[in-house]
N, C-alpha and C positions, 0 to 999 in steps of 0.2 A: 100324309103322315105328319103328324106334328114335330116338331122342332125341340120340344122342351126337353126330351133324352140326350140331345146330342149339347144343349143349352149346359146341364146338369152336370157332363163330361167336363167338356170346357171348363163350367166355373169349380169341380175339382180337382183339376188338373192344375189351373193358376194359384191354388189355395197350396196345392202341396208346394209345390216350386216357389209360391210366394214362406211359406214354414220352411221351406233348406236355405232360403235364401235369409231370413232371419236369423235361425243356427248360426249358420256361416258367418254372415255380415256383426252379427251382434257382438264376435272380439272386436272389431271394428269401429262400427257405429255404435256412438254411444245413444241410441233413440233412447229416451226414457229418461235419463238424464242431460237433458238440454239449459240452458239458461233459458228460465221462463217457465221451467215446471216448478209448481210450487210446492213443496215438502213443510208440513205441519207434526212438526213433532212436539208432543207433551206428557209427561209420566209415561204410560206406558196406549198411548193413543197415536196414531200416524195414522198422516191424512194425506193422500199423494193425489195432487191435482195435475196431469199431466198437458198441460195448455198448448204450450210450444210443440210436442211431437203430433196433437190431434190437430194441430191447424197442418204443419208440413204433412202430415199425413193422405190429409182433405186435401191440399192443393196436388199434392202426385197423385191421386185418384181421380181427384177430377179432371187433371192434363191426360193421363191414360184413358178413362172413356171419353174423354172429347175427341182423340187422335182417333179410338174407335168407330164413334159415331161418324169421322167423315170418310171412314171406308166404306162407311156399309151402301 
């Protein structure tokens, strides 16, 4: 039997739990406004370059499947 049903579960089960944990966390944390994101405001034009939270982002994902990958 394939794998990909129970794969599927999984990855929505961490998406939800990772969405109440943003809820939550987000009076908190301020993700999104970091030093190093870069905010472009002009007349009525805004350009929001978020640098800083997609690199921290990228590094906590990739420590979490690397911790993954040496269980499997």
């Amino acid at each position: 039997m394939s794998q990909l049903p129970k794969l599927l579960v999984i990855a929505g089960v961490v998406l939800i739990i990772a969405g109440l944990l943003w809820q939550v966390g987000g009076k908190y944390i301020n993700l999104g406004k970091l030093p190093g994101d870069i905010l472009i405001k002009r007349g009525n034009t805004t350009v929001y370059f978020p640098l800083m939270t997609s690199i921290i982002i990228s590094v906590v994902l990739s420590l979490i499947l690397l911790l993954l990958g040496r269980f499997r």
